[in-house]
C-alpha positions in Angstrom: 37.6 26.8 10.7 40.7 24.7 12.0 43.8 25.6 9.6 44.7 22.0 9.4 42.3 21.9 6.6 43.3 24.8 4.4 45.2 22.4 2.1 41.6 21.2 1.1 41.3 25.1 -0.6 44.4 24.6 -2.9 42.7 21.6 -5.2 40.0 24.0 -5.4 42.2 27.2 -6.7 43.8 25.3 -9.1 40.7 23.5 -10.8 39.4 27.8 -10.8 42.6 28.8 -12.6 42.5 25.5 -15.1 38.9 26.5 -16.5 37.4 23.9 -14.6 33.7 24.5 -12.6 35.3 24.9 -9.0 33.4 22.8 -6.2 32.1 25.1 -3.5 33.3 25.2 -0.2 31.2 27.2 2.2 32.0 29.2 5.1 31.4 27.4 8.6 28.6 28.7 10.8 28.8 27.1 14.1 27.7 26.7 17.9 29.9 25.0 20.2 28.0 23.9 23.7 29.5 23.4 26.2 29.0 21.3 29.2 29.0 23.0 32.2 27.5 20.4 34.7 28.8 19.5 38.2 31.0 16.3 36.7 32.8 18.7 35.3 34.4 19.3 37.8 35.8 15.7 38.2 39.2 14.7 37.3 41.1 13.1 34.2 44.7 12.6 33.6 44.8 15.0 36.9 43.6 17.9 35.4 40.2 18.9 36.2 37.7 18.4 32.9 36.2 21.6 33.0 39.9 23.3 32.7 41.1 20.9 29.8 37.5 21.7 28.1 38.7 25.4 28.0 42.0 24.8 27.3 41.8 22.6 24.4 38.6 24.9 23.3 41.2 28.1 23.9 43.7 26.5 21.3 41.1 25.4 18.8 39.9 29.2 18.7 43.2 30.7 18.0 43.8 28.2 15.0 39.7 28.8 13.6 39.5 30.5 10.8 38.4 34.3 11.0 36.1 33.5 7.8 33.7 31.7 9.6 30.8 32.4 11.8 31.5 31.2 15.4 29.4 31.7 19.0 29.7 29.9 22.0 26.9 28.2 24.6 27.4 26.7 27.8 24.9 24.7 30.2 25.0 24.0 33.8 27.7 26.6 34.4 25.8 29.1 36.9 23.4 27.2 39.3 23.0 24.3 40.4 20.2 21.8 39.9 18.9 23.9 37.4 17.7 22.6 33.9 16.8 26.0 32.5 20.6 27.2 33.1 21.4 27.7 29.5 23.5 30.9 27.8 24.5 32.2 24.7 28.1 33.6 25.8 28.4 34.3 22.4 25.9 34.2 19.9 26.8 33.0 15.9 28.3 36.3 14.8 31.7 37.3 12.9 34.5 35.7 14.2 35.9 37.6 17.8 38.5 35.2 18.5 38.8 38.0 22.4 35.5 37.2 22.9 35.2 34.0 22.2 38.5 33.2 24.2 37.1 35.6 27.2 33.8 33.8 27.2 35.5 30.3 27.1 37.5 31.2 30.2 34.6 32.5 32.4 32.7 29.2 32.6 32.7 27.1 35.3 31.1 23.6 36.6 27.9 23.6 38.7 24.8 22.5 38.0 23.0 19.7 35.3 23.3 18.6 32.3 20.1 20.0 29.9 21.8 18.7 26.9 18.9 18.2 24.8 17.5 22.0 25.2 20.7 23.4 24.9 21.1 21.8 21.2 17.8 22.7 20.2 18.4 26.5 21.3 21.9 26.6 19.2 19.7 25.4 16.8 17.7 27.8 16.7 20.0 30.6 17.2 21.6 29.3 13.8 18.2 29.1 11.7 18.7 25.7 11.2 15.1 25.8 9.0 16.0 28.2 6.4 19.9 28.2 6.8 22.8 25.9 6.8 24.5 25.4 10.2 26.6 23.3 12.9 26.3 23.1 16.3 29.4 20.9 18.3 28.7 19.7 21.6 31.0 18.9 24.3 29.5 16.8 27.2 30.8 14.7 30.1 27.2 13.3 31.0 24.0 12.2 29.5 21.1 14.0 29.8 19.7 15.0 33.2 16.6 17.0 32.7 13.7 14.4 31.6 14.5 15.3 27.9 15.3 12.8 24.5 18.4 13.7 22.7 17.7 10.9 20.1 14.1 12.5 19.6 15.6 15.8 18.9 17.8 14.7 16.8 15.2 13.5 14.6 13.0 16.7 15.1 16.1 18.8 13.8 16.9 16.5 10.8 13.1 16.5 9.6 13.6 20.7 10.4 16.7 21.4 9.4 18.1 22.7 5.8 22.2 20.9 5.9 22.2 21.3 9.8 24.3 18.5 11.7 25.1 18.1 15.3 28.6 16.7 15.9 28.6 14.6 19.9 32.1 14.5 21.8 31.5 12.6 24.8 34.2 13.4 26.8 35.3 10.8 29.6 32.1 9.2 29.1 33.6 5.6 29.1 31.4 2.8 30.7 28.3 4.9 30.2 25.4 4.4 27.6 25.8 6.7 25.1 23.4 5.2 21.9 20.9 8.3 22.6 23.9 10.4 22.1 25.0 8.8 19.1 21.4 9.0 17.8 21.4 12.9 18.3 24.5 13.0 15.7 23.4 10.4 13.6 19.6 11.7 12.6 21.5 15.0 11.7 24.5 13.4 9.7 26.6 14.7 12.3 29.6 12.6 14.3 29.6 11.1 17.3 33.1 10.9 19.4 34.6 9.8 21.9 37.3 11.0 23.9 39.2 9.9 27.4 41.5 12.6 27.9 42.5 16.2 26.7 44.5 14.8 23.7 41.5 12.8 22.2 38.8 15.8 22.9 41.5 17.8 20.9 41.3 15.7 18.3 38.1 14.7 18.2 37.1 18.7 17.9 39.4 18.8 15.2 37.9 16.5 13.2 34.4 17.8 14.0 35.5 21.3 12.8 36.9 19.7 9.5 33.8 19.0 9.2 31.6 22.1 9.2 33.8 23.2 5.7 31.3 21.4 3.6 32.6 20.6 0.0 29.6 20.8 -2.4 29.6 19.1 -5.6 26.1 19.1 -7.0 24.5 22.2 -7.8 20.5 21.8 -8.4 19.8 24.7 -10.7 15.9 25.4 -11.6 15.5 27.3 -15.1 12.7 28.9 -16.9 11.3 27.8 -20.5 14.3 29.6 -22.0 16.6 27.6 -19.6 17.2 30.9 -17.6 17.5 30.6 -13.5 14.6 31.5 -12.0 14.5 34.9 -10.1 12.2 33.1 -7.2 12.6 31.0 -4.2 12.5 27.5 -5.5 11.8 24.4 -2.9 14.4 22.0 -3.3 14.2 18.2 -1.9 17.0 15.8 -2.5 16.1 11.9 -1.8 18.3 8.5 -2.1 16.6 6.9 -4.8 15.1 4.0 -4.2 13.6 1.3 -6.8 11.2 3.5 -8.8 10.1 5.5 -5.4 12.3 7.7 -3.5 14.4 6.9 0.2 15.5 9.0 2.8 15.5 12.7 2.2 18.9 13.9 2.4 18.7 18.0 2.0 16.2 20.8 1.6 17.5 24.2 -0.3 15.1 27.3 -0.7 16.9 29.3 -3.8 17.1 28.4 -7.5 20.1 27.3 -7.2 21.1 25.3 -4.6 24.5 23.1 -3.9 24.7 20.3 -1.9 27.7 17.1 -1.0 26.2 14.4 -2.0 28.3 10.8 -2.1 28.2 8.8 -5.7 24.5 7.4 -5.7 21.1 7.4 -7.5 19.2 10.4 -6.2 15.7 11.9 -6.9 15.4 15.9 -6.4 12.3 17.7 -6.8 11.5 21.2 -7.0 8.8 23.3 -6.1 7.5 26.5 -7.0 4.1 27.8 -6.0 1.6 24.7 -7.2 4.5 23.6 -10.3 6.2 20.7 -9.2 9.1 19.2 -11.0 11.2 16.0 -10.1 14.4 14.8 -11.8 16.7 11.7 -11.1 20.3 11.9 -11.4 22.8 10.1 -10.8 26.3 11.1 -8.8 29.1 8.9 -10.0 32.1 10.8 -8.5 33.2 14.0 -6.3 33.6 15.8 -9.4 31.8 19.3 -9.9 28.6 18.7 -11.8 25.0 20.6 -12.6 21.8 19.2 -12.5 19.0 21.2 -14.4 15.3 20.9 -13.8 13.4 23.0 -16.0 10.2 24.1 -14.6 8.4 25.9 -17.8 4.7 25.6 -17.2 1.6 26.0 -18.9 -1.7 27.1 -17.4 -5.1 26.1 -18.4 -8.8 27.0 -16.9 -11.5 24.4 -17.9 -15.2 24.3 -17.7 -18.1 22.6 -19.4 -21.7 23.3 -20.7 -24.4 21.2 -22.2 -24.6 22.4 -25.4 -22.8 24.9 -27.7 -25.6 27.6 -27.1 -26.1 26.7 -23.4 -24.1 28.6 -20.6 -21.5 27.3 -18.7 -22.2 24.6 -15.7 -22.4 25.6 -12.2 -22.3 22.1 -11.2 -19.5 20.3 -9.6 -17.6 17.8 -12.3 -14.4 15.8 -11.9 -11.9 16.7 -13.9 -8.3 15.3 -14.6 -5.2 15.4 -17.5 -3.6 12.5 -18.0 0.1 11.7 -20.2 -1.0 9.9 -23.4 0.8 6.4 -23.9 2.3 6.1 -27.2 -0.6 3.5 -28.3 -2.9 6.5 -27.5 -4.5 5.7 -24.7 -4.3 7.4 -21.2 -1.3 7.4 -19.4 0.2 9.0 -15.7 -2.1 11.0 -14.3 -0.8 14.2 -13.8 -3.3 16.9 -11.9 -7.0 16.4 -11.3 -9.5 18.6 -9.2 -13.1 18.6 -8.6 -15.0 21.9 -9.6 -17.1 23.9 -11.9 -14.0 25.1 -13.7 -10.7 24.0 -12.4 -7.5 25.7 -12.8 -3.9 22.8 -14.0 -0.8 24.0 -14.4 1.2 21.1 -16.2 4.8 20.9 -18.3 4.2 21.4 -21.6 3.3 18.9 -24.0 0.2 16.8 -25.4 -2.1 15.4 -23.0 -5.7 13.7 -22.4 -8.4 15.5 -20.4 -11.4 13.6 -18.8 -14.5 15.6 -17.3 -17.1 13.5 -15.4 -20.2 13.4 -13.5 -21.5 10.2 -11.9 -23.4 9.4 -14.9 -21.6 10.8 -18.2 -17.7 11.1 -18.8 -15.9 12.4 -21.8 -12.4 12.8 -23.2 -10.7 15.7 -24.8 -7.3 16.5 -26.0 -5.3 19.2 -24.7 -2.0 20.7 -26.7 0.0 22.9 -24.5 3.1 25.0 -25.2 5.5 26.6 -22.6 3.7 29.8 -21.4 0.2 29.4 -22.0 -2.3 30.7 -20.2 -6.0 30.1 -22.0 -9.4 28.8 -21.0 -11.4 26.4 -22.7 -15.0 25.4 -22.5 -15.8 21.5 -23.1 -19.2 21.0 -24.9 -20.3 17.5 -23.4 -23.1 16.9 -26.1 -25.4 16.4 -23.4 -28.6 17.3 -21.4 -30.0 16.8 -18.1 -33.2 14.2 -17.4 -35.5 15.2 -14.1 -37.1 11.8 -13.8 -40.0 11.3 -10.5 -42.0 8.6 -9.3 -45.4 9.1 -8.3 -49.0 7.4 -7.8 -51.5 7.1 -9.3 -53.2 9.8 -7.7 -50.4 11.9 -8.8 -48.6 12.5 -5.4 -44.7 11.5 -4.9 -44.6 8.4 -3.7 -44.0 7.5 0.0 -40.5 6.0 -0.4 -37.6 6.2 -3.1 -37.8 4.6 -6.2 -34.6 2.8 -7.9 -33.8 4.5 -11.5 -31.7 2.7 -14.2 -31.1 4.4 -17.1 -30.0 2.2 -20.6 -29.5 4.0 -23.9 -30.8 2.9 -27.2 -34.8 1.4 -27.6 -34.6 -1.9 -24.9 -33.5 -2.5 -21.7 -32.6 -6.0 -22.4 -29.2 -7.3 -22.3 -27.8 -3.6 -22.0 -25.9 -2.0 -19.0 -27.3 1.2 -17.5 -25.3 3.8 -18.2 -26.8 5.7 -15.0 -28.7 4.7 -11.5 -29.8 6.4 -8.4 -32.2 5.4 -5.3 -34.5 8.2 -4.8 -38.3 9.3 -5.0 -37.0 11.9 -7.7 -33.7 12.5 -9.4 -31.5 14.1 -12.2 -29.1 12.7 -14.8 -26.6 14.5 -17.1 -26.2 12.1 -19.8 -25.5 12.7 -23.9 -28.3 14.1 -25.4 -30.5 10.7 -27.0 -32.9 8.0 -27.2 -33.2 6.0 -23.7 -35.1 3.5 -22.0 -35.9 4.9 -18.0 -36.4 1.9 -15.7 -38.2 2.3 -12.5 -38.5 -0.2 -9.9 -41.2 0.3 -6.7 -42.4 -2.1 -4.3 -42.0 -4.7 -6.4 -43.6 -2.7 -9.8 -41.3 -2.4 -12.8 -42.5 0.6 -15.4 -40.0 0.9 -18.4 -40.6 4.1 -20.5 -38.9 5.5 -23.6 -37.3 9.3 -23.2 -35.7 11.8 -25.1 -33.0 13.9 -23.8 -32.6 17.1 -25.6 -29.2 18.5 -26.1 -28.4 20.9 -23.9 -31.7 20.9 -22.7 -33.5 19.7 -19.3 -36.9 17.5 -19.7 -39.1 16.2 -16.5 -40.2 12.7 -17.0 -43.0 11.5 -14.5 -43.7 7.6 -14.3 -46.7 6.7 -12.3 -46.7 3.7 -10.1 -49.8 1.6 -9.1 -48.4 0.5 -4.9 
């Protein structure tokens, strides 16, 4: 890291010594690229570019600081008209300031300018999915080898966990740099410009300011007795916006996770295995500060059968559990899943569970403490109904009846609590007294039924057509 910003350390010290939760300043791990290309070669302030590059680079090395991670890329620098000319000199390693300064010195200008690729390999080379990292690149020209540096960018920002990429166009006056500045933007990094050897050495100084990131939030994922979890954790951080979330601004993979985050209103949600958890927070100044999310769970497996004394259902049912609203009735839903028995695992609390079929549904209430893990079986009350239309010679009828089912001793001025189109068909409905209505060809039959609890009964109604 450039020594210019040391003095950032000394706030940091003294809030540690005062009793005061220090912010945390990371360790810089970074890939400068440089540009290599034939314009290199070309001429500013009378000095060759390619020689100030290394020159200015050559300082900035022998004022980085030895705590960080540092490795070196160069493009264009051995062939010419060659987009696959690309080199780690130095890959992302402890800091070799010989090395680095050797490797510096050895490349030259040639060939094109495969900008794009080079930035996604010093991407990769730094992890950039599963570890924080910088990568700095120096260029005189735009890209050159049928490549999108604006796209990448937004591949490696929707990648990335805290990865930027910091842009110093260097004598690039005059030319149309916006897919440039869209590679630095979509990754939070900065975009520069600089005319001669005294701007592109301070423009890399401010870039390398940058890779000392000073985190003030720490997301900190606890167990039911507010513990940090021992496991990996997936960590989202979005700008919060209305009652939704905006833009995601980091991604973390540990229980506990710091990021920099401005003063705003932020949403972060964290994952482990199928528990979800998402808290909003707001940041309202630089200041150090902890933000908990508490991801004690409790597990339930449901099923269903008829009856008391009947076995468990092998038929699919929909299932849900839903918050209950302080008048009672249902509120948020919060899982749901189609099955025979289903599996939730839900924060703790009290909630309301609905299983349904297409023609029965039911309600239950669920009471769940932190670290449960039970089963329950929900009696429905109810029994299945086989109904099947036929003729008078007894045979199924040549096309498919229409079934409405009402409850009670008349059809009239009731709604059907079930219906179905076919020649034959079942209903799971609460054990009772119903009216069966079948409609075929222009023939109505409506017939009284009984449907036993947690029973099946067959129910034949013959039609004249």
């Amino acid at each position: 890291m450039y020594k210019k910003t040391i003095p950032l350390v000394i706030p940091l010290i003294f809030m540690f010594l005062a009793g005061a939760q220090p912010l945390l300043a990371e360790n810089g791990r970074v890939m400068v690229v440089l540009d290599g290309s034939g314009s290199m070669r070309g001429r500013v302030d009378g000095e060759r570019k390619i020689l100030s590059a290394k020159r200015v680079l050559g300082e900035l090395i022998e004022n980085w600081d030895t705590a960080d991670q540092l490795g070196l890329m160069a493009y264009g620098h051995r062939r010419t008209r060659d987009c696959s000319d690309i080199e780690i000199l130095v890959p992302v390693s402890e800091f070799n300031a010989s090395r680095l300064q050797s490797a510096v010195e050895d490349v030259n200008a040639k060939g094109r300018t495969p900008l794009s690729e080079a930035v996604r390999l010093a991407a990769e080379a730094l992890n950039h999915e599963t570890t924080a990292g910088t990568v700095i690149l120096i260029t005189d020209g735009l890209e050159t080898c049928n490549a999108d540096p604006c796209a990448l960018g937004k591949q490696l920002a929707a990648s990335g966990i805290d990865f930027r990429t910091h842009v110093i166009g260097f004598d690039l006056a005059g030319k149309n740099t916006a897919a440039l500045q869209c590679l630095a933007n979509e990754t939070g990094g900065l975009y520069l410009d600089a005319a001669n050897a005294s701007e592109l050495s301070e423009a890399l100084g401010k870039t390398v300011s940058e890779t000392k990131v000073i985190r003030n939030v720490t997301l900190r994922a606890l167990d039911g007795n507010e513990e940090l979890l021992t496991q990996a954790v997936m960590w989202n951080v979005y700008l919060q916006a209305g009652k939704g979330i905006g833009e995601r601004q980091h991604i973390g993979l540990t229980a506990e996770y710091a990021v920099a985050l401005e003063p705003g209103e932020y949403v972060a949600t964290a994952k482990v295995g199928d528990i979800e958890r998402r808290q909003t927070f707001t940041v309202e100044t630089t200041d150090p500060m902890n933000v908990d999310v508490v991801m004690a769970h409790a597990r339930i497996e449901l099923d269903a059968k008829l009856s008391p004394d009947s076995k468990p259902l092998r038929r699919i049912l929909g299932w849900a559990v839903f918050t209950i609203n302080p008048d009672g009735s249902r509120g948020a839903r919060v899982a749901t899943d189609p099955g025979s028995s289903v599996r939730f695992n839900v924060p703790p609390g009290d909630y309301i569970g609905v299983v349904d079929s297409e023609d029965l549904e039911l309600e239950f209430q669920l009471n769940l403490k932190a670290g449960d893990n039970g089963s329950r079986t929900i009696d429905l009350g109810a029994g299945l109904l086989r109904v099947e239309a036929v003729g008078t010679d007894g045979a199924p009828t040549k096309g498919h009846a229409g079934w409405s089912l009402y409850t009670g001793n008349s059809a009239k001025g009731t709604r059907p609590v079930a219906r179905e189109v076919r020649r034959s068909t079942t209903f799971m409905v609460v054990a009772g007294d119903y009216i069966v209505r079948g409609d075929y060809k222009g023939e109505r039959i409506e017939e009284k039924v009984t449907v036993p609890l947690g029973g099946e009964i067959s129910h034949t109604v013959v039609f004249s057509n």
